[in-house]
Kinemage of the C-alpha trace (Angstrom):
@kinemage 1
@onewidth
@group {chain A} dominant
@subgroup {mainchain}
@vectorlist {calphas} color= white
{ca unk a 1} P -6.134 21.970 16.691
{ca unk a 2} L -3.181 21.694 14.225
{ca unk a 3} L -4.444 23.208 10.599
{ca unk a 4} L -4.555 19.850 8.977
{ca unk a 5} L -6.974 18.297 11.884
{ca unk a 6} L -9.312 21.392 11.217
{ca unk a 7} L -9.230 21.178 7.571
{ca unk a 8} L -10.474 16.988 7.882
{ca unk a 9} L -12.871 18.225 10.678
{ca unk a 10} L -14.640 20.758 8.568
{ca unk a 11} L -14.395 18.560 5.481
{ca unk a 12} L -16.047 15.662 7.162
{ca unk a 13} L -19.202 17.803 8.013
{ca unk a 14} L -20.164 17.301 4.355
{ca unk a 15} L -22.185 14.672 3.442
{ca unk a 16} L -20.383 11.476 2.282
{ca unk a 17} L -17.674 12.443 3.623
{ca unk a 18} L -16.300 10.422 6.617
{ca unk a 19} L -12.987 10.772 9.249
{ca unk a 20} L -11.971 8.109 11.988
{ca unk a 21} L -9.447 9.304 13.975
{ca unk a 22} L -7.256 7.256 16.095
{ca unk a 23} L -6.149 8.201 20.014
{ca unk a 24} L -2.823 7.284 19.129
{ca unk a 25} L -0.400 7.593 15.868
{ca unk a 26} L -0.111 3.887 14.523
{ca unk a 27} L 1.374 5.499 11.738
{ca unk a 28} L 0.353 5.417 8.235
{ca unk a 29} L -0.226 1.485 7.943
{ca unk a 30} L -1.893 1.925 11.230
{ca unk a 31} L -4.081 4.459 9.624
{ca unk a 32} L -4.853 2.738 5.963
{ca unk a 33} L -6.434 -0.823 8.256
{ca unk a 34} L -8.344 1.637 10.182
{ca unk a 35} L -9.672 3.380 7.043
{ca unk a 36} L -10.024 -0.144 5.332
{ca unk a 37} L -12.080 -1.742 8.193
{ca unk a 38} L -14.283 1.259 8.259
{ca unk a 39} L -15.086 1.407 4.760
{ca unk a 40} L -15.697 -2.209 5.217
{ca unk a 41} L -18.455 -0.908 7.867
{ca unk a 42} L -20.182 1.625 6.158
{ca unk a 43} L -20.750 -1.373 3.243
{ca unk a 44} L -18.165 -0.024 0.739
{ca unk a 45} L -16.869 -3.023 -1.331
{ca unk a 46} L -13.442 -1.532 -2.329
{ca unk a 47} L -10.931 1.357 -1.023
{ca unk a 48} L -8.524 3.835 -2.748
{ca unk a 49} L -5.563 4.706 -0.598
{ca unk a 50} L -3.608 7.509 -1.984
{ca unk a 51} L -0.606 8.931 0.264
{ca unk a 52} L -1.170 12.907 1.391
{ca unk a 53} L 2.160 14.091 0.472
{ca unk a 54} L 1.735 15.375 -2.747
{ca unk a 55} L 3.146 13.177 -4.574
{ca unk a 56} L 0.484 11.573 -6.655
{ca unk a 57} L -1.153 12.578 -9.818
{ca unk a 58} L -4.676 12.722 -8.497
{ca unk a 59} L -6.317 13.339 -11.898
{ca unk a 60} L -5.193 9.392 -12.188
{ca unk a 61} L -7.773 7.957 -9.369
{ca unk a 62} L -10.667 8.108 -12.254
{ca unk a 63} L -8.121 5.405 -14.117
{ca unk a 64} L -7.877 3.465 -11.189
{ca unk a 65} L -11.557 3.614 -10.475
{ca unk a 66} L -12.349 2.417 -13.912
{ca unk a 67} L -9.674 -0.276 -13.848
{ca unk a 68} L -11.045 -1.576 -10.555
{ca unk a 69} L -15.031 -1.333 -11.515
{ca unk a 70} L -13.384 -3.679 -14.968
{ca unk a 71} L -11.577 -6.267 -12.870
{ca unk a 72} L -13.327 -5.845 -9.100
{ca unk a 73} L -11.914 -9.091 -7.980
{ca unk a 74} L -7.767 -7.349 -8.550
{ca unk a 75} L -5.893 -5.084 -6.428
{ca unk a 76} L -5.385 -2.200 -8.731
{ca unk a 77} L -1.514 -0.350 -7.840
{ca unk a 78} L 0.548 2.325 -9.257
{ca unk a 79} L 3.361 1.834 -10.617
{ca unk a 80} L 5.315 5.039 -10.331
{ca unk a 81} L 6.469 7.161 -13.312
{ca unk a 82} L 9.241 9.484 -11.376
{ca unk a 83} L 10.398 13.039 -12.771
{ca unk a 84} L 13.472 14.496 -11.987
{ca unk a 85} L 12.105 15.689 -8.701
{ca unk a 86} L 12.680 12.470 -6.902
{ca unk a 87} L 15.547 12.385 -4.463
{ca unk a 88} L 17.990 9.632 -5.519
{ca unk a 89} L 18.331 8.754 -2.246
{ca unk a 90} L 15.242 7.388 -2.193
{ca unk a 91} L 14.628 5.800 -5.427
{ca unk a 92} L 17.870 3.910 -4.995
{ca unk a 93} L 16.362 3.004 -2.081
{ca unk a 94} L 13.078 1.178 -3.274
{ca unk a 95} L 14.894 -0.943 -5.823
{ca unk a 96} L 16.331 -3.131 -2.880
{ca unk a 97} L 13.300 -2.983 -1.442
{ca unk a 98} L 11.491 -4.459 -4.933
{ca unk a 99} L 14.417 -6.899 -5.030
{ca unk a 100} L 13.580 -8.603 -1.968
{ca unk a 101} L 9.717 -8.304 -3.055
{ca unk a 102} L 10.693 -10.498 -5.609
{ca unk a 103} L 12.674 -12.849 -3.481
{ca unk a 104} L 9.950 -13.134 -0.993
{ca unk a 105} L 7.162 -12.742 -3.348
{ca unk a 106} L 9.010 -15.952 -5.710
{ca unk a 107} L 7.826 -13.840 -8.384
{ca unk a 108} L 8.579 -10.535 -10.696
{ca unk a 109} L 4.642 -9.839 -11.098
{ca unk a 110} L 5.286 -7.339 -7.987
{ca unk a 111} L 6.952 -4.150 -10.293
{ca unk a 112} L 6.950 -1.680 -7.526
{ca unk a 113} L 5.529 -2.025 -4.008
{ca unk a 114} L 6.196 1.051 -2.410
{ca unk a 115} L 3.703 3.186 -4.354
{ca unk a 116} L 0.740 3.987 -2.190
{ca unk a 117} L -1.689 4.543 -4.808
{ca unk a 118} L -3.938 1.690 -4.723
{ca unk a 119} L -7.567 0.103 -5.021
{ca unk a 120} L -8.111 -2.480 -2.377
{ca unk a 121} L -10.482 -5.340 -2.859
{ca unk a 122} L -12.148 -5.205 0.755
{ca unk a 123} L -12.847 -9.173 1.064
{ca unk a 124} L -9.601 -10.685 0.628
{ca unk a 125} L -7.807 -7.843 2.187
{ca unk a 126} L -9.579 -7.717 5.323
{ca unk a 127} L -9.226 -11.423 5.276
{ca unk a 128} L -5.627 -11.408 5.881
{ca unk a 129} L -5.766 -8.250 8.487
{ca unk a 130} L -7.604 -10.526 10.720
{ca unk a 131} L -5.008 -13.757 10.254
{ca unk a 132} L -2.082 -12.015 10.448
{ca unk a 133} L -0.467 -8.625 12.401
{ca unk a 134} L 0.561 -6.465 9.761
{ca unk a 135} L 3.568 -3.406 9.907
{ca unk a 136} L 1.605 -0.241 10.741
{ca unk a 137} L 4.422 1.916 9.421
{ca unk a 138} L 5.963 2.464 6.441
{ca unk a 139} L 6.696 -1.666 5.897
{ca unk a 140} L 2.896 -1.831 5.402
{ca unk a 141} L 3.176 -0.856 1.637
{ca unk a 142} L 5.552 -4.065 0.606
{ca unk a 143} L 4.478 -6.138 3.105
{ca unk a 144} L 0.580 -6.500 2.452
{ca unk a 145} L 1.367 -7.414 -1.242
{ca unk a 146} L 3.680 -9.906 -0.695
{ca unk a 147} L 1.216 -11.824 1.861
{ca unk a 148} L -1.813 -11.159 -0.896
{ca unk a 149} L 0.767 -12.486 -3.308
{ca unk a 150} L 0.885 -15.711 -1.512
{ca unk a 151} L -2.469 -16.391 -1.323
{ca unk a 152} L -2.761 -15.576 -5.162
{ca unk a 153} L -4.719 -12.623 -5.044
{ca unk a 154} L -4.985 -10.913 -8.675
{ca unk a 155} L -3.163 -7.759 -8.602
{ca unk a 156} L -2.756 -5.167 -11.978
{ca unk a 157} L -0.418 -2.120 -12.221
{ca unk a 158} L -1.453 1.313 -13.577
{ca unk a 159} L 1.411 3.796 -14.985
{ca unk a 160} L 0.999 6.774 -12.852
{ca unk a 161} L 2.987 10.019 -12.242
{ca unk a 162} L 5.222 10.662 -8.928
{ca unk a 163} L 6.217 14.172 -8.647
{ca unk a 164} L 7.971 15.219 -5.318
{ca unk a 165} L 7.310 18.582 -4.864
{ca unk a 166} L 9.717 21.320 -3.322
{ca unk a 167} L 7.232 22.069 0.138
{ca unk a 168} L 6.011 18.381 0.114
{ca unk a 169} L 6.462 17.345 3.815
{ca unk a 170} L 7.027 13.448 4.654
{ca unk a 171} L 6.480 11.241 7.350
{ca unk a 172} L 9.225 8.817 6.132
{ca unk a 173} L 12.388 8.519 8.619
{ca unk a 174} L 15.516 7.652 7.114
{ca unk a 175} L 17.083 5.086 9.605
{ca unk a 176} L 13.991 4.030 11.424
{ca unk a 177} L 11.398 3.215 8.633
{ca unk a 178} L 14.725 1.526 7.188
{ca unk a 179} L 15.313 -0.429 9.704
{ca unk a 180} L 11.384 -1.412 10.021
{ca unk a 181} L 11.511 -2.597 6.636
{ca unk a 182} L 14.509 -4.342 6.541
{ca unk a 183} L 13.312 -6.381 9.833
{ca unk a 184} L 10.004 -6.918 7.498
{ca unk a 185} L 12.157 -8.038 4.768
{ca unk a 186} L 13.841 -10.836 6.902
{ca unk a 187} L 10.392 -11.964 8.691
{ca unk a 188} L 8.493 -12.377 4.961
{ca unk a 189} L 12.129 -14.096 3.720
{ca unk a 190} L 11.452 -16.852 6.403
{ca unk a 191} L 8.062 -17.146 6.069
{ca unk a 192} L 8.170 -17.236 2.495
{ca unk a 193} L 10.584 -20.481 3.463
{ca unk a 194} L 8.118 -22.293 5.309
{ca unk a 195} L 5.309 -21.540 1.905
{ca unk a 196} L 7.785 -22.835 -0.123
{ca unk a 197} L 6.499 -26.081 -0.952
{ca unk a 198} L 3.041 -25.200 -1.293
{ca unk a 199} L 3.836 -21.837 -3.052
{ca unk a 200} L 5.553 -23.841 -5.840
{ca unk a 201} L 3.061 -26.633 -6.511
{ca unk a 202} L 0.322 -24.045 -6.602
{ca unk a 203} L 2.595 -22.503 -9.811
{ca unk a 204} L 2.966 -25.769 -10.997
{ca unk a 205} L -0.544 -26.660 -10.981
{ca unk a 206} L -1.619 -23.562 -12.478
């Protein structure tokens, strides 16, 4: 058993404390619907996903508790506040991914959706994870927000520090989760096509 495995396995034997584990590596969007459906389960109403890298300031998650008990009905995200640890690389990166957000999206009201510091909602969310097959990879992120953006679901962004730290270890591959979300990119671009119409004279009627 790999340290990480036995530190969740000895953690979970608390009470309150819960772990599903999957036979297979969906990867992590894989992982978040699995945790999301089983909080669903045990009769939780709403989910914080926070990624296990390091990166997040987790002194935050009382913030985006409180924003979520004020406004339960909105999907509470970070919106990242990088220090000089980031790799350019990959913050260069995310702003073409945000750009096509916005394209797909037909909106700016999506700031960042990479950031995987979020409160989930429950209802809706699990609503559109059974009506439509998701990215279980690192396309999850962008992906779920633009679909939840086009069936108008309330969303609200919370300033929260990103630091990337020196021994951080990620799961993110260069040229394959690339790829993935690039393919994503071009499947929510056509389908955000065929919404169009109805997209549009739901703006206009608002």
């Amino acid at each position: 058993m790999c340290s990480c495995s036995a530190v969740l396995t000895e953690l979970a034997l608390h009470e309150h404390i819960y772990l599903v584990r999957l036979a297979v590596n969906q990867g992590k969007g894989g992982a978040v619907m699995a945790g999301l459906r089983e909080a669903s389960r045990l009769g939780f109403t709403h989910a914080l996903q926070v990624d296990a890298d390091g990166q997040h300031d987790l002194s935050d998650v009382t913030a985006f508790i409180q924003a979520s008990q004020h406004s339960p009905e909105a999907l509470i995200c970070g919106y990242p506040q990088y220090d000089a640890s980031v790799p350019k690389g990959r913050l260069y990166a995310r702003y073409l991914t945000h750009v096509w957000v916005w394209i797909n999206s037909l909106s700016l009201r999506i700031p960042d959706s990479m950031c995987g510091f979020r409160v989930y909602p429950l209802a809706p969310t699990l609503a559109l994870l059974d009506s439509v097959k998701l990215g279980k990879r690192m396309d999850f992120d962008p992906e779920i927000l633009v679909r939840l953006a086009w069936r108008n679901q309330p969303m609200q962004w919370l300033a929260t520090k990103v630091h990337y730290p020196q021994d951080g270890l990620s799961h993110f591959r260069l040229f394959h989760d690339n790829a993935l979300i690039s393919a994503m990119h071009t499947k929510l671009f056509f389908g955000m096509l065929v919404r169009l119409p109805s997209i549009l004279w739901r703006r206009w009627r608002a």
